[in-house]
Each structure stands twice: as structure tokens, then as C-alpha cells.
N, C-alpha and C positions, 0 to 999 in steps of 0.2 A: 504338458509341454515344458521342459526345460527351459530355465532364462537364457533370451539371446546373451551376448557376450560382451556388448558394450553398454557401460554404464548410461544415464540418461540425467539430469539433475534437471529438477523440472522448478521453477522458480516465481511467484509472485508477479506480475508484468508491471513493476515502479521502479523507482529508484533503488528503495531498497531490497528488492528482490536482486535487482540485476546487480547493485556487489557482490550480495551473498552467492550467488550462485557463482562469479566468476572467481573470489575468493575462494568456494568450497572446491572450486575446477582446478586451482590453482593449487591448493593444499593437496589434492586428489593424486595430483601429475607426480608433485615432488616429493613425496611421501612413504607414497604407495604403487608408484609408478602405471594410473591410472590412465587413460585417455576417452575422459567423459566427454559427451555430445550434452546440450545442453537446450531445453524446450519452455517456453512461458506454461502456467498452467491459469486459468480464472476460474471465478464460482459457479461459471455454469460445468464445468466438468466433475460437480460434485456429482449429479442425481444419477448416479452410479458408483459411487466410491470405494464402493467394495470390489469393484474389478478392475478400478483401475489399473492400467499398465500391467496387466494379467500375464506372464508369461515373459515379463522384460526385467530385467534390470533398470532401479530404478533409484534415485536418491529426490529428498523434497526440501527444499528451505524457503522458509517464510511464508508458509501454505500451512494447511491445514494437515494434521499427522495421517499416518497412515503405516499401520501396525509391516506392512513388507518394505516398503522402505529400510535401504541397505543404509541410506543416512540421512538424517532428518535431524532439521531445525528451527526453532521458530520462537517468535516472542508475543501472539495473539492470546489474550485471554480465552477467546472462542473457537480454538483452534481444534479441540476434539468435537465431532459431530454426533456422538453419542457416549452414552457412561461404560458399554462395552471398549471404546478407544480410549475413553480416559482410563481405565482398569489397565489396560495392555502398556501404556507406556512408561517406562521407569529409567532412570537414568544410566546412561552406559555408555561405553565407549565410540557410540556410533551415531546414538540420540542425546538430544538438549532442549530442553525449553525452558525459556523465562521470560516471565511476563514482564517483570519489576523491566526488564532492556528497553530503552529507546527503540532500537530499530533489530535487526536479525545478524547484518556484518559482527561486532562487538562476541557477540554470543559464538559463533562459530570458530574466531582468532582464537580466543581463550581457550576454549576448548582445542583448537587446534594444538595452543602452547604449552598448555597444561597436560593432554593426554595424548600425544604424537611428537612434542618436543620441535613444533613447527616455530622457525624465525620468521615475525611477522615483519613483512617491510614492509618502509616506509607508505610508500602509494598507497597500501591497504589502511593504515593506519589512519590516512586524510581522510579515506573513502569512507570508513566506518565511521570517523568524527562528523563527517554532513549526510550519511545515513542517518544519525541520530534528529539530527536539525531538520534534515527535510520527513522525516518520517512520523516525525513527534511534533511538529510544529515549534522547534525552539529559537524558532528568528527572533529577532531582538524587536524587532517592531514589522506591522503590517508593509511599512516600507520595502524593508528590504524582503519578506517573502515574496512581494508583487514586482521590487524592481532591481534587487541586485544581480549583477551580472557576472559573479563567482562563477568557475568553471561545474564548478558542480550542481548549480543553481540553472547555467545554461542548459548541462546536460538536463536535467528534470525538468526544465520548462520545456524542452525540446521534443520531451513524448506526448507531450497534449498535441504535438500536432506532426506525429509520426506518419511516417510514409505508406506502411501497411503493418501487419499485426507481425510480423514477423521480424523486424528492424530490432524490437528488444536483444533477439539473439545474434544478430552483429553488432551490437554495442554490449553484449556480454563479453561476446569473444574479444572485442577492444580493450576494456577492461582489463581480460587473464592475463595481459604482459605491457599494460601502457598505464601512463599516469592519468590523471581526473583532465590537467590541462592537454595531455595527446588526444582525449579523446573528444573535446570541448573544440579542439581547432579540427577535426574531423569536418570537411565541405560539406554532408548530407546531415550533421550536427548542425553547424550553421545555418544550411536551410532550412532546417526546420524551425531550430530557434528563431531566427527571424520572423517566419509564419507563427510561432507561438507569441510573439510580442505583439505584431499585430493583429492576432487574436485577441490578446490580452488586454488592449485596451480600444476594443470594439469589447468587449464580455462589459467592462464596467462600465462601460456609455450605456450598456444595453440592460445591465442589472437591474436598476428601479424600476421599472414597467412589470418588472416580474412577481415584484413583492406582493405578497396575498395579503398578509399581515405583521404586526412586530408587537404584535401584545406580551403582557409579563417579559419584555427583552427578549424574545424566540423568535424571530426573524423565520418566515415560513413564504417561501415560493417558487416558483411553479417555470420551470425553463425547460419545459419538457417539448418543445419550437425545435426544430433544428435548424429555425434561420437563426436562433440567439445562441450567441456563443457563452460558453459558459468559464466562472473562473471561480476557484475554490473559494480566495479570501474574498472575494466582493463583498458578500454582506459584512464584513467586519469592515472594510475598507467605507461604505457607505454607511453603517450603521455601529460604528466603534462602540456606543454603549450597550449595545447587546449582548448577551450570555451564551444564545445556541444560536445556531441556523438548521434548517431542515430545509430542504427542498427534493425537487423531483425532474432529473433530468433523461436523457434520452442516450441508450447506451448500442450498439451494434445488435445487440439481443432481443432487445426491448427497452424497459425502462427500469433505472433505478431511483435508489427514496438512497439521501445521504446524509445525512448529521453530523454533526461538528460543534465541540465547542470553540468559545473565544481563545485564544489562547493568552491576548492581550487584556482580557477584563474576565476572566474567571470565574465564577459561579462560587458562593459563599461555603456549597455542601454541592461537593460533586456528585453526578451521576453517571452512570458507567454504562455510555452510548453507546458499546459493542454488547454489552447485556441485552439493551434496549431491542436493537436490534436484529438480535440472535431469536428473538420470539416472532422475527419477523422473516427467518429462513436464510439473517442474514448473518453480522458479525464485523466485528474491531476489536476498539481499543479503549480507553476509558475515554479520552476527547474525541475518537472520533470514528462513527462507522457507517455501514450502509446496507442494504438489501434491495437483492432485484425482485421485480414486478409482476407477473404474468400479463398483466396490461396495465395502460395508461390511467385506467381507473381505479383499478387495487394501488397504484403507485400515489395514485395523489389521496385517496383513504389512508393508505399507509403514511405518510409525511403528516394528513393533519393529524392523524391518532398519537404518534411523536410526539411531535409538535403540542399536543394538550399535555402529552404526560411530562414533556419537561418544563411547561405550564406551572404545571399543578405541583412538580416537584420544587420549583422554585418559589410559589407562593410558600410551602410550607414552611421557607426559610428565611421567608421575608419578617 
């Protein structure tokens, strides 16, 4: 079957998924006079990956490669799913990957500027600077990842408490021709950000009851409740001398195991928690990654097995 005819850029469902794809939509139009559609993709669309989008037109950023992808981007060390897809990919005028990036935005412009002769404006250029910061964890202190109210801060707090699974993709299309602050003063942006604050601190009133343990500094627990709301930095927020957190939350699917390091107290000899948890089906970054569950109880098996191994790896370094 022949590929239908209109492109498709299927995008990571975060912050920084949704620049890069509206960035790559934007490069796409004015370039190559492209009129892509634009889709989230998540982990579970992997346990097929080899047929992916079989018969479409299809571009991927910030996702995992995928040898027919017409254009593909990304910056996950665990991004190929097997040594036949790392083989296949090599650098070219259509594909890019680097790990050493913060986030996917960055990786795309360049490449845009460098092999298309694309003028990056400005709005892209802010985008990609707090792609870095929200994607990589480079707040200056747990403060402000928990409470600044940056537009871009807004918008990414605003998807923990998005309206349906689909909202990613009208806040991409916002994005392809509006700035960080058009899309921040957006009424259904606001709504939800409000509901995200308010979530936000119901999660950390609710975080201590959850803790299992905080031995060797590894903060391990268990919010796997969908009456507890949950918030990424809490264990650092409540437990600032810590190195990791592991815990085990509850996702539309089932359940995921998620890791993280401090970003504010750092680990003396890192370990590289998207390694970790690539042996667990899942995959990140060096501070921080995560794998889903088949149940509630492979998920909380999985978080303590973690949970010991960055243990064990931190005693070695004590």
C-alpha cells in the first residue's frame, strides 16, 4: 500500500515533545512547503514498532527512532529498541540524534540552520531555552521547579492536569505561530493550570504517607492510590538530602516505576537511570527515567529492585 499523502509528526506527549514537534511543523511548512498533521505518541505504542504507521507518512521527534521515519529526532540515550535500529541509523539530512542535548527543540533548530538554511525565530529560540530547563531539570532550586509561574513553567505544569489525551495537539498547533506567553494566557491553559496548582500542593501535603523508605538517600515510594495526587519534585522538596527517588505511580494503562535523580544534591558518581531502567522495558536519560508495569505488583518489585541497585551503587561510593 502506498504512503497516504499527508505527513504526520508524531511527538513525545511533554513539554518537550510539543516544541519539537511544533518547531519541526513549522520548519516543515516554510521550507519545504509541507502541511503536516501532528499526533502524541507514548510507550505503549511500542509493542509493535515495527509496523508502526505502516503505509503513512510519518515523521518522529523526541521518541524513539524508527528506521521509515521521513524525519526523526531525538536526544534519549535509549532511544533505539534494538541493535538492528541502532545499525540503521546514521546521520543525514533528515535524521539527528544527540544525547549529550538537554532536551529535542535545540537539536532540530540547528539542524534546521545548518542543513535547510532555516531562520530560527525568536519564540523558538525561548522555547527551546525552557525545553532545556524543564526537560533536564535545570531550575535553580526546587523553588522554583514547584512554584515559579514563568509562561513556560505554566504551560508544563498545565499538562499534569490536562483535559483529555488529546489537548497535547491543540497546544502544539498553538505553539506553530504563537509565543510561550500567547499560549500561557490561553483560557483552557489557565484552567488547567489552576487545577495543576491545586493539585500541586494537595501531592505535597500528601507525599509523606507514601514513603516506604529513605535508606542510603534513595527515597522509595509507593503512590500508586489514585486518591494521592502525585508531584515529581516532592521527594526532593521533603527530603532535600536525598540522591534518588524511585517510586511507583498509577498511569491510564496501568502502572508505572519512575526514577529520578536530585538535581539539587547530586550523586558523587552518577548512575545512568535511563540504563537502569531500559532492563526494565523502559528508558530516559542519565537523571531520570521510568518503565511501565504489567501490574501493581511487577511495578512495586520493580521500584524496590531500583531502588536497591542505586543502593548498592551509592554505597560503592561512599
Amino acid at each position: 500500500m502506498p504512503p497516504t499523502h499527508t505527513l504526520t509528526i508524531h511527538y513525545h506527549r511533554d513539554f518537550d515533545g510539543m516544541v519539537s514537534a511544533a518547531v519541526l511543523a513549522c520548519v516543515l511548512r516554510d521550507r519545504f512547503d509541507e502541511a503536516p498533521a501532528w499526533r502524541s505518541v507514548n510507550y505503549d505504542q511500542r509493542k509493535d514498532w515495527e509496523n508502526f504507521e505502516r503505509g503513512r507518512r510519518f515523521a518522529i521527534v523526541d521518541f524513539h527512532f524508527h528506521q521509515r521515519a521521513e524525519y526523526w529526532f531525538d536526544h534519549h540515550p535509549t532511544t533505539f529498541l534494538t541493535p538492528e535500529l541502532r545499525a540503521a541509523y546514521e546521520p543525514s539530512d533528515r535524521w539527528n540524534w544527540d544525547e549529550t542535548s538537554p532536551s529535542c527543540p535545540p537539536i532540530i533548530l540547528e539542524h534546521a540552520r545548518e542543513r535547510w538554511g532555516y531562520e530560527i525565530p525568536e519564540r523558538f529560540r525561548a522555547m527551546s531555552h525552557w525545553s532545556d530547563i524543564v526537560d533536564a531539570a535545570l531550575y535553580k532550586d526546587v523553588e522554583q521547579a514547584l512554584f515559579d509561574d514563568h509562561p513556560a513553567l505554566r504551560i508544563s505544569r498545565a499538562l499534569a492536569a490536562s483535559p483529555d489525551a488529546d489537548w497535547t495537539d491543540t497546544l502544539v498547533g498553538a505553539m506553530t505561530d504563537g509565543t510561550l506567553e500567547s499560549v500561557a494566557q490561553r483560557a483552557d491553559v489557565e484552567r488547567s493550570w489552576q487545577r495543576a496548582v491545586r493539585n500541586r500542593d494537595k501531592a505535597l501535603r500528601q507525599f509523606p504517607p507514601t514513603v516506604l523508605s529513605t535508606d542510603n538517600n534513595v527515597v522509595l515510594y509507593d503512590a500508586s492510590s489514585n486518591k494521592i495526587r502525585r508531584e515529581r519534585f516532592a521527594p526532593f522538596f521533603h527530603h532535600p538530602d536525598s540522591r534518588y527517588s524511585v517510586g511507583v505511580i498509577p498511569t491510564r494503562s496501568g502502572f508505572h516505576v519512575t526514577a529520578g535523580q536530585n538535581p539539587w544534591n547530586q550523586p558523587p558518581k552518577i548512575v545512568h537511570i535511563g540504563e537502569v531502567m531500559a532492563a526494565y522495558g523502559g528508558g530516559g536519560h542519565r537523571a531520570v527515567g521510568g518503565s511501565n508495569a504489567p501490574s501493581l505488583t511487577d511495578a512495586r518489585r520493580i521500584a524496590a529492585e531500583v531502588a536497591q541497585i542505586l543502593r548498592q551503587r551509592l554505597a560503592e561510593t561512599a
